[in-house]
C-alpha positions as CSV (number, residue, x, y, z in Angstrom):
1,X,0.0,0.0,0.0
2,X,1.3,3.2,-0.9
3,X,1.8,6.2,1.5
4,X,-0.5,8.7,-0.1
5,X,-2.4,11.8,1.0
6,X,-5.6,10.2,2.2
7,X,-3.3,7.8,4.3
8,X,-1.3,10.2,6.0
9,X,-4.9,12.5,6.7
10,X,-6.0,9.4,8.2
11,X,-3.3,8.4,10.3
12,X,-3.3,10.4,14.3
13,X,-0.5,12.9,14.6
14,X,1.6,12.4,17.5
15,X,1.7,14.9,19.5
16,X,4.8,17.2,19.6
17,X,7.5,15.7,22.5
18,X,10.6,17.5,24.0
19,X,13.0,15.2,25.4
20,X,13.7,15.0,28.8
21,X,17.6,15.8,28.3
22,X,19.8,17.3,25.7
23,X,19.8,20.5,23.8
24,X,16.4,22.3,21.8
25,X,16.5,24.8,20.0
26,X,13.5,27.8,19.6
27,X,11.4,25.9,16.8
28,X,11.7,22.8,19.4
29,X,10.5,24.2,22.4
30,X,7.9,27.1,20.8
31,X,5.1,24.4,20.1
32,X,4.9,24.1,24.0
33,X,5.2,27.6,25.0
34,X,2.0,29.7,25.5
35,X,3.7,32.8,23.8
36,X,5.9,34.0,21.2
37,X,9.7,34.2,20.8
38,X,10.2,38.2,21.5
39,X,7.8,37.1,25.1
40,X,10.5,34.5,25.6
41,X,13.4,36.1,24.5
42,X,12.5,39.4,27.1
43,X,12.2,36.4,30.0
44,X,15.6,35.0,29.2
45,X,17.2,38.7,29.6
46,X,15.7,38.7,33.3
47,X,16.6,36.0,34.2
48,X,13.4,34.2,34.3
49,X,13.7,31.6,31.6
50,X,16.3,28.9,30.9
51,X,19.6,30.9,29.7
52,X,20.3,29.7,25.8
53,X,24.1,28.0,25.0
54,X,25.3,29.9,22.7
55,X,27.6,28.1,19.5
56,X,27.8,31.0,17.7
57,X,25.9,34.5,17.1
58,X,23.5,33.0,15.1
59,X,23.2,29.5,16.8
60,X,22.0,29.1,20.7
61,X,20.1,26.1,22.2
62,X,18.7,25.6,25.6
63,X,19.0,22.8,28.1
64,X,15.9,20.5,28.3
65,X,16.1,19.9,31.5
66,X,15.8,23.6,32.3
67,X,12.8,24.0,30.1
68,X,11.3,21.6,32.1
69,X,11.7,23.2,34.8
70,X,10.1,26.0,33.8
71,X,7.6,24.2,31.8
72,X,6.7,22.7,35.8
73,X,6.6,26.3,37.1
74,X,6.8,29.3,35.0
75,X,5.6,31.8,37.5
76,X,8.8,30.7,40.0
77,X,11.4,29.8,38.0
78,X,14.2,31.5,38.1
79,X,17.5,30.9,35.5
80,X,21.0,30.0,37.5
81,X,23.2,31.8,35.9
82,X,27.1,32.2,37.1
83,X,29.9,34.7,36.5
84,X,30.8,33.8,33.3
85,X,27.2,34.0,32.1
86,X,27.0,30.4,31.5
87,X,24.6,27.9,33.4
88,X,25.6,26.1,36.8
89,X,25.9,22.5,36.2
């Protein structure tokens, strides 16, 4: 049987999942968030968001296990951040 349109409308989408560990970045973790990336992107400057890794100036990712956390509690969670700007392990 071939995988055609009116098989692939048929079939249940799964659901969108975020690991429990590793590294998302924004297209990853937006599908979950209840607002948009400028929202997140002011909460992450005070400090109450996960804190992005940054590769590059164009490339950043955050911990999954810190969006979790905040996914858990958004209204209390608050990013660990140390001197040199990076997160505490």
């Amino acid at each position: 049987m071939k995988n055609t349109a009116e098989n692939r409308a048929s079939e249940p989408a799964s659901p969108p999942l975020l690991p429990a560990m590793g590294l998302s970045k924004w297209p990853q973790i937006a599908p979950f968030l209840p607002f948009g990336r400028e929202t997140w992107r002011k909460m992450v400057r005070a400090g109450k968001a996960p804190q992005p890794i940054r590769f590059s100036g164009t490339c950043s990712a955050y911990r999954n296990e810190e969006v979790h956390k905040f996914l858990a509690d958004p209204l209390n969670y608050t990013a660990e951040v140390v001197a040199g700007g990076a997160i505490a392990a």
